[in-house]
N, C-alpha and C positions, 0 to 999 in steps of 0.2 A: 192696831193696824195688822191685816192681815202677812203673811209671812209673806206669800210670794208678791203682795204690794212693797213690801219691806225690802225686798231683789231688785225688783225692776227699778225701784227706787236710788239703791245704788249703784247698778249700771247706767243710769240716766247723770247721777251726778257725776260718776266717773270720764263719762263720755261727751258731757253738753260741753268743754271747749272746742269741740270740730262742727256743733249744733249753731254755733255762732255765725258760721259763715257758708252751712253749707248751701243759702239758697243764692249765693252771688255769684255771679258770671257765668260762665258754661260749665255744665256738670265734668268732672272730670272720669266719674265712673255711670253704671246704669244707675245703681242705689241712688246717687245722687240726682240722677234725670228724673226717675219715678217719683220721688219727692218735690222736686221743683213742677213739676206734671200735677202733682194730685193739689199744689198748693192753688196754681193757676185755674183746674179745674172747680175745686173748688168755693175761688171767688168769684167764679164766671154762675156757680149756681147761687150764689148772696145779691148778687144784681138782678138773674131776672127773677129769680123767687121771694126773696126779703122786702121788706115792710117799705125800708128804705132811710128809717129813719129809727132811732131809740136808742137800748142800749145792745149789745151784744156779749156774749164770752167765748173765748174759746180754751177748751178742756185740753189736758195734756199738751200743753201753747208750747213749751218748746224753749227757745227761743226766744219768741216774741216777734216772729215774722208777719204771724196771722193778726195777732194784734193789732199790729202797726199799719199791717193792708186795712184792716176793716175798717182803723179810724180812718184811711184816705178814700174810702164809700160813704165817709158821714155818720157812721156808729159813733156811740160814746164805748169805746171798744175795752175790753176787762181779757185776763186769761187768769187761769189755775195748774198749777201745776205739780204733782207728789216727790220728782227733785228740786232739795232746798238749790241746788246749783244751775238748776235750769232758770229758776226764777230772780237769781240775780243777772242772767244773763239779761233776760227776757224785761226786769225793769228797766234795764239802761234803755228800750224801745219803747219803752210806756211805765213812766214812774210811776207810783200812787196805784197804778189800777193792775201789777200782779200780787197774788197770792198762792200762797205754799198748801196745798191741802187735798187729800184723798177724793178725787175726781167722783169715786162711789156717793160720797157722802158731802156735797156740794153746801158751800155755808152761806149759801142766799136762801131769800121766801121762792114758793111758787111761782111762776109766773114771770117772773124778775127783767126776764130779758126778752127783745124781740128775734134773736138770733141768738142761737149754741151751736158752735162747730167745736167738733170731735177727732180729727185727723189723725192716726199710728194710732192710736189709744184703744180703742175697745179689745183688741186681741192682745191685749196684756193682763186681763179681765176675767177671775174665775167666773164669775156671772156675767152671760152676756147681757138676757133680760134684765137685769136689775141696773146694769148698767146703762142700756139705753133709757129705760123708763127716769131713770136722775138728770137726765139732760132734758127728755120730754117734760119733767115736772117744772123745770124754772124758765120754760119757756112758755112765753105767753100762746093765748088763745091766737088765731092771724101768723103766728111769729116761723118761726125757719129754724130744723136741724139737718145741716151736714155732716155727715160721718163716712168714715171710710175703714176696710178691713180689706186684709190680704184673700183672695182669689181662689177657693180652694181648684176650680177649673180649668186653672191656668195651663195657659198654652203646653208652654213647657214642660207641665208636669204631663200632659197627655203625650207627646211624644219623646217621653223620657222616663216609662212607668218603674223601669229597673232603680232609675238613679234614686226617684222617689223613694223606693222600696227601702234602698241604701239607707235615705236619708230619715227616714222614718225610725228604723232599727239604732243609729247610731244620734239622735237628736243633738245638733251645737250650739243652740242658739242660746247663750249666755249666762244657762245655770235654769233657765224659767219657760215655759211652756208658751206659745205664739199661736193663738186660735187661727183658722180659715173660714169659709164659710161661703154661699154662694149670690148670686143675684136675690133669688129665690128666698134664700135665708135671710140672706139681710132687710128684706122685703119686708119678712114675717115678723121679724126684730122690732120692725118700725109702727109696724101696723099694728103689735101688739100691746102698746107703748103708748095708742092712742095718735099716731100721725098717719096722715097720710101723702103715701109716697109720690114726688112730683118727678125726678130726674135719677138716672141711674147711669153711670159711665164705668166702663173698664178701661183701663190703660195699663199700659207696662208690657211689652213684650219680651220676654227675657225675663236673667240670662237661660240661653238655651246650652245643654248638657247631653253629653253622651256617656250612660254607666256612672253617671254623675260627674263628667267630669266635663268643663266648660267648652265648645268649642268657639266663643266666638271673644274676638278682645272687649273691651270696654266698646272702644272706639267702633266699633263695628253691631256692635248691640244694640248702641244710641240710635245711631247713622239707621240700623232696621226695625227700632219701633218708632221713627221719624216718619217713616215712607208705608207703613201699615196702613191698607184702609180703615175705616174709623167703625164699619161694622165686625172686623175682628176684634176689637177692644172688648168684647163683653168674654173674651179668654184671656183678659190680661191679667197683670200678675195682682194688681189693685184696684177695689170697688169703692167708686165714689156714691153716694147717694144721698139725693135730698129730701125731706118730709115736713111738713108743713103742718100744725096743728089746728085743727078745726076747730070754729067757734061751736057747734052743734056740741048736744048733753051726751053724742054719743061719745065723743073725746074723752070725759071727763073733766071736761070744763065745766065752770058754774056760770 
């Protein structure tokens, strides 16, 4: 296992008892809103774009929030996960159908599933390519990937270039490096991988910083990426995106 899978690994199992619960009732911070946000958007894109029927996974599950929603759309719903402590959480939500294992290197056939969602996961990811193309492999010809990554266009960071700058120089995020990427990027991610792209969201506005430094509370953060209209979302802080794989030989399909 690579090293910095070997990291994220044990920040994951350090940290899944707050993963337990953090999608019930009302966010208490923005982190938490952006999450409950990218969970909801995301199953809003399994409904109009998914089969509708089959089985599904979702990669770096968590929890087992995603799971658990996908079997109440009628999936025979599976997740994977590289913390051994995330995936006990996550079977108490779906017994039998978690497993523990490097999302890179997925231990289904081709094909397998008519849905793979991907949610926080790919920017944990020396490869991004490699690692989209592993969700595109085990999903069927017809079938549905969602994925999401952090924003590198985000609002925020545009009017806040100093804070950026700070935050670049002095990196905190947990010992392990956290990719960005854009609409654009992520686009090319997908398409590269043999799908093609049907839905694309940003959300998240916040938090917003001056010299890096916060000025707005939790509670006032929510309350303003609530009342955002819905075409500023493609500055948000998070990119949803769906892709769909073709049945055509250009996919890579047989």
């Amino acid at each position: 296992m690579q090293q910095q899978v070997r990291v994220v690994q044990g920040d994951y199992d350090r940290r899944s008892p707050g993963w337990d619960s953090l999608y019930d009732g009302q966010p208490a911070t923005l982190h938490d809103h952006v999450l409950q946000e990218r969970l909801r958007l995301a199953l809003a894109m399994v409904q109009q774009y998914g089969p509708g029927e089959g089985r599904s996974l979702d990669v770096g599950c968590g929890a087992g929030q995603l799971v658990a929603a996908s079997a109440g759309l009628g999936y025979r719903s599976y997740g994977v996960d590289v913390s051994v402590a995330q995936t006990r959480w996550a079977s108490r939500r779906a017994p039998g159908r978690i497993s523990q294992a490097d999302g890179t290197m997925l231990p289904w056939a081709d094909a397998a599933f008519a849905v793979v969602t991907g949610l926080g996961y790919l920017e944990y990811l020396p490869n991004l390519a490699a690692g989209v193309a592993e969700l595109a492999r085990v999903v069927a010809p017809g079938g549905l990937v969602v994925v999401s990554m952090p924003n590198l266009l985000r609002l925020p960071y545009l009017a806040d270039p100093v804070g950026v700058l700070r935050g670049r120089r002095n990196p905190q995020h947990r010992g392990y490096p956290r990719r960005y990427t854009t609409r654009g990027g992520l686009r090319a991610l997908l398409t590269q991988a043999g799908l093609r792209p049907v839905s694309a969201v940003g959300h998240g506005l916040g938090p917003f910083t001056l010299g890096g430094r916060r000025v707005l509370s939790e509670r006032q953060a929510i309350a303003l990426d609530r009342s955002v209209p819905a075409w500023l979302g493609r500055f948000g802080a998070d990119l949803v995106m769906a892709g769909v794989r073709p049945h055509d030989a250009r996919s890579g399909t047989q």
